[in-house]
N, C-alpha and C positions, 0 to 999 in steps of 0.2 A: 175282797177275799178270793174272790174266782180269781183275778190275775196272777194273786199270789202262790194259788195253786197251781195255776200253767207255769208261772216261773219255777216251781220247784221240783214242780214232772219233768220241765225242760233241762235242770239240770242233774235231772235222776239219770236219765236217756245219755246228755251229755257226758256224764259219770261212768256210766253202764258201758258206752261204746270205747272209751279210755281204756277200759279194766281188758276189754276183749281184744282190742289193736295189743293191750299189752302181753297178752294172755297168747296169742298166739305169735308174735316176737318170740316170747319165749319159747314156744313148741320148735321155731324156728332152728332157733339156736342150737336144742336141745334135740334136734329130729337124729334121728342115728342110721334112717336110711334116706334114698331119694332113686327118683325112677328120672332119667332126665333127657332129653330129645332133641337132638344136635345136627345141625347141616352147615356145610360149608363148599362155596364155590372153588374149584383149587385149578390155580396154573401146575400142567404137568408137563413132563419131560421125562429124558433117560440121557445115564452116563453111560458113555460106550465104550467097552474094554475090550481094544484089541487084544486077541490069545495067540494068533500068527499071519502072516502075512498071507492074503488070498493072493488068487492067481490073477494076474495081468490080464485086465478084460482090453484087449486090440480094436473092439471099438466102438472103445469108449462110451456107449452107452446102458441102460439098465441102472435098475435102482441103488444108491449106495447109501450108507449111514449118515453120510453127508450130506444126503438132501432130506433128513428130519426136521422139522422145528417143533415148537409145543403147540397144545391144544389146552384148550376150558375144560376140564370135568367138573367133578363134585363127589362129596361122602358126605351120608349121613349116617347117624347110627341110634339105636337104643341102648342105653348104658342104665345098670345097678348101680348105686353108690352105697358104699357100706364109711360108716365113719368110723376109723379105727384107733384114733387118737386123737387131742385135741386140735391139732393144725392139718390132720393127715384122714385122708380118704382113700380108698381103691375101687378101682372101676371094675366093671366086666360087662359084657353084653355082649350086642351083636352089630356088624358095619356092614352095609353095603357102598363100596367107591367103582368111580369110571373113572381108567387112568390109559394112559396111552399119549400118541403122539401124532402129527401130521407129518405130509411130504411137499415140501414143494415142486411145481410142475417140472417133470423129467422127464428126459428122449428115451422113450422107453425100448423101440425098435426100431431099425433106418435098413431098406435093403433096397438095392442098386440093381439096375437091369444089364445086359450086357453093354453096353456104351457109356455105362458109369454115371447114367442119370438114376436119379433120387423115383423108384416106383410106389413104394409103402412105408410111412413112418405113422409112431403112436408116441404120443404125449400121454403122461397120466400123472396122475394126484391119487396115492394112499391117503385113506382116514383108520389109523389104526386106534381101537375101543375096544377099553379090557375094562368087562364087568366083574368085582369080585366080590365073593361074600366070605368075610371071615369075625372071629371073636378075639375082642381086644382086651387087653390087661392093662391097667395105669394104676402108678401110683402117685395121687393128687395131694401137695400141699397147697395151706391157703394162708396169707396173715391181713390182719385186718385192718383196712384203713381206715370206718368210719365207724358208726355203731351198725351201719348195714351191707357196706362194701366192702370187697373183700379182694387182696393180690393174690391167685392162683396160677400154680407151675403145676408142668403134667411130664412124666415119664413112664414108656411103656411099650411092648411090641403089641403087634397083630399077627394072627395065625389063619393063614388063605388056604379053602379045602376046594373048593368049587367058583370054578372061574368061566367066562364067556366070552367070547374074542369076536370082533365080528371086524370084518377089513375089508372095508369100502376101494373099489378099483374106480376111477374115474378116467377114462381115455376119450380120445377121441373119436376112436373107432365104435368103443361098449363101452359098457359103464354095469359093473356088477356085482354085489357081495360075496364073503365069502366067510358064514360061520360056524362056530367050532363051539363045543364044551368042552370040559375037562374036570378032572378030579388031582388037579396037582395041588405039591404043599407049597407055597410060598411064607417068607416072611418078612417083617418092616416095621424098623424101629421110628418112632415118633417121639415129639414131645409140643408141647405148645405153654405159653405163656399168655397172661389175660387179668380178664375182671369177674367176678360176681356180685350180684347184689340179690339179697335178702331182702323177699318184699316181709310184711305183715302178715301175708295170707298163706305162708310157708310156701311160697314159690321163688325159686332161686333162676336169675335172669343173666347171663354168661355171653362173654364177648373175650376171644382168643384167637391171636394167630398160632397157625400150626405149620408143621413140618414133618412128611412123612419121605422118608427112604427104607428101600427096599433090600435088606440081607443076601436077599437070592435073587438070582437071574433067571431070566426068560430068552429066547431064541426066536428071534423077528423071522417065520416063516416067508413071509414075501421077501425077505432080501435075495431067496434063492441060495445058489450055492455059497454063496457072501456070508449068508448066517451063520453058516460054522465058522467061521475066524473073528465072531464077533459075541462080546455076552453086553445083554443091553440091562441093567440096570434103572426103575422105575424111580421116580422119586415126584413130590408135589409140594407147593406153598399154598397154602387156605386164609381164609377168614372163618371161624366156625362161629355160629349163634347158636345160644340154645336156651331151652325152655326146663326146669328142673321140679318136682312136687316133692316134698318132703313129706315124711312118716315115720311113724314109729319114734318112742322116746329113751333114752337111756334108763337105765334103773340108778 
């Protein structure tokens, strides 16, 4: 008689934990908002648009656009999720990304003594790093591949109020920073394409690449007088993860 009764507690509990894994599947599905927490490593760069031709530098050295290459950054963000349709979502919150670019080593100054020997030269390496913080808009669809995962597309800008620049000199001679604030606007269309899944426990677990380019141009202060003939345009490729909690149910 006792075993009898542990086998039937055991399948009461068994029973009981069924009902609740299903119970909240459903809150799952049925959540209509989500708070969700997202970081991504990003290769950056910029497209450079010449505007007119600078002037003939005679010799030949100092910094040019041509000795950029990319840099590592990273965005992360906090995002709202409102579900506003059955396949369809909108984002908003808030981003902070580091986008920028490097230099490769260049003759930065070379000056000659009367006899036309070499007295002073500097070699240097830009680290250009722009911190920015702005609020992003997406509108996310999803369709479903299993009864938990899920293919999701994103389209959307971001709007930059408050930015940080900092621009590492590396020469031979010094080696020094140089940083700045600002309150400019920028802006930068994204989208990304990916996975979700929908655990049990209303946590939604995301795996996207993304793509961000920038609308509006910035002005590479160190290129010197250069920078006026030049509009540099930001742009990055990510992997983003993210962590998602679900709440709130439809009526």
């Amino acid at each position: 008689m006792k075993k009898f009764l542990i086998l039937v507690y055991c399948i009461f509990i068994w029973h009981s934990l069924l009902a609740q894994d299903s119970t909240n599947m459903q809150v799952t599905k049925e959540s209509k908002w989500a708070l969700n927490f997202l970081f991504s490593p990003d290769y950056n760069y910029r497209i450079s648009h010449k505007i007119a031709e600078p002037p003939i530098n005679s010799s030949g050295v100092g910094y040019k656009t041509s000795d950029q290459i990319p840099k590592i950054g990273w965005h992360a963000s906090t995002l709202l999720s409102y579900k506003c349709a059955k396949h369809f979502f909108i984002q908003t919150g808030l981003i902070l990304e580091n986008k920028g670019y490097y230099t490769k080593r260049f003759l930065y100054y070379i000056s000659y003594d009367k006899y036309g020997q070499i007295n002073y030269y500097d070699y240097r390496t830009y680290k250009m790093n722009y911190y920015l913080i702005g609020i992003p808009l997406l509108m996310n669809g999803e369709f479903e591949l299993s009864k938990r995962l899920y293919a999701t597309f994103a389209l959307g800008i971001n709007y930059y109020n408050i930015s940080r620049s900092v621009i590492k000199h590396i020469g031979v001679v010094s080696t020094y920073e140089r940083e700045a604030f600002s309150f400019s606007n920028y802006l930068s269309g994204n989208g990304s394409i990916g996975l979700n899944y929908y655990t049990k426990q209303n946590v939604i677990l995301s795996l996207k690449p993304t793509f961000t380019g920038f609308l509006t141009s910035h002005r590479d202060s160190a290129l010197g007088d250069d920078a006026w003939y030049h509009k540099l345009y930001l742009y990055s490729y990510g992997v983003e993860f993210g962590i998602g909690f679900g709440f709130g149910k439809k009526k």
